[in-house]
C-alpha positions in Angstrom: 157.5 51.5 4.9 161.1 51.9 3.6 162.0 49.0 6.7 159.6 46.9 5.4 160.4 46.6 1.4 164.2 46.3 1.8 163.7 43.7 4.8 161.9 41.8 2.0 164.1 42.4 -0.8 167.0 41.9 0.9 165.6 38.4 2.8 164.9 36.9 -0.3 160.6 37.4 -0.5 160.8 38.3 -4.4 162.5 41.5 -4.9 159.9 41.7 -8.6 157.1 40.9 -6.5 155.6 44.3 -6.1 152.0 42.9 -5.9 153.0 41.4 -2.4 155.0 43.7 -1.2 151.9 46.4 -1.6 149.5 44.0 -0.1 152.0 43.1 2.8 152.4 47.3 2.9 148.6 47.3 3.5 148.5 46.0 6.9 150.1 49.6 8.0 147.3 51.5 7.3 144.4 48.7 7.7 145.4 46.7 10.9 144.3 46.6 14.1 148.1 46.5 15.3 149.7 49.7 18.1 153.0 49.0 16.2 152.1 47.9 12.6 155.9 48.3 11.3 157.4 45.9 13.9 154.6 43.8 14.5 155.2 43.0 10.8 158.5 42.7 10.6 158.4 40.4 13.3 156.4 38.1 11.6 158.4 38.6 8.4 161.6 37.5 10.6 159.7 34.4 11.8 158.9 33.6 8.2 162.6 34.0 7.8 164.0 31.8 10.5 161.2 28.9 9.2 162.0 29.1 5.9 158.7 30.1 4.5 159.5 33.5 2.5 156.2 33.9 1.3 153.1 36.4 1.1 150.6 34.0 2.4 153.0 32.8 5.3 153.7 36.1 6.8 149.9 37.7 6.5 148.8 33.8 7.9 151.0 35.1 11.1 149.7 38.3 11.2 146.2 37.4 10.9 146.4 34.9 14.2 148.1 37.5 16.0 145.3 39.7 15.1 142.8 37.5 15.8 144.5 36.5 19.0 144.1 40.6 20.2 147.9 41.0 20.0 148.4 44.5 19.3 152.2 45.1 19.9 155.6 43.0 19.8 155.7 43.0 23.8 152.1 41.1 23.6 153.1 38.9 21.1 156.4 38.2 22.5 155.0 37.3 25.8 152.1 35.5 24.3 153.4 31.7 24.7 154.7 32.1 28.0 150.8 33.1 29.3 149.1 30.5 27.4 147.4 27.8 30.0 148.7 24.5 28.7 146.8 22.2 29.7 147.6 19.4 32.1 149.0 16.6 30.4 147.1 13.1 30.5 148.0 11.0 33.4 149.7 7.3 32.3 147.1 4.8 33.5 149.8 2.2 36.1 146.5 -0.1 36.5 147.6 -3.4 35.2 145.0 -4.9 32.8 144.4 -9.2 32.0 146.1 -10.9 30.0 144.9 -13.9 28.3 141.3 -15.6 29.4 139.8 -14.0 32.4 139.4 -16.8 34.9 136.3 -16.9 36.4 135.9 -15.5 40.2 134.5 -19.6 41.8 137.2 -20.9 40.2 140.0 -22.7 42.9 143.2 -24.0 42.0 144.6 -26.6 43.3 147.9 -27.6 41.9 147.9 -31.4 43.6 144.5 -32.5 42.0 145.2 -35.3 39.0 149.2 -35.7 40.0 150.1 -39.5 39.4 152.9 -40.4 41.4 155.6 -41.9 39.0 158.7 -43.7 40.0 
């Protein structure tokens, strides 16, 4: 707990923001999380290194991981690198028309209507 509250104080959350420090302190007891105390000052750090040194931010973190079944920092460090990306969308190389489509019948001849000049 004492990890948690000086990380924040000292990273620039609010250091007179008790309110969010005690609801950030609530995910000990009441998460899901194997390693509550790392897994949130993981996601505190990440808040850090973004630049988003907020309550919401950090519990918005915690709650995906959560809600992605990622109990420890191991899991949640390895969590990118298992996603299945999908495949990415093939670039079409079939040429399409340009202009008037010119209908199949039609036969050119290049020599029809020259007038000979001299």
């Amino acid at each position: 707990m004492k990890e948690i509250v000086e990380f924040w104080d000292y990273n620039g959350f609010g250091i007179t923001n008790v309110n969010a420090k005690l609801q950030l302190l609530s995910w000990l007891d009441e998460s899901s999380f194997l390693q509550p105390k790392q897994v949130i000052l993981k996601a505190m750090n990440i808040a850090c290194v973004n630049n988003k040194r907020r309550l919401s931010y950090v519990v918005g973190i915690l709650k995906n991981w959560k809600n992605e079944s990622l109990l420890t920092v191991e899991e949640i460090d390895s969590y990118p690198e298992n996603q299945k990306r999908l495949p990415k969308q093939r670039q079409s190389t079939e040429s399409f028309p340009v202009g008037r489509d010119i209908p199949s019948r039609f036969e050119l001849d290049l020599t029809a209507g020259d007038i000979n000049c001299r």
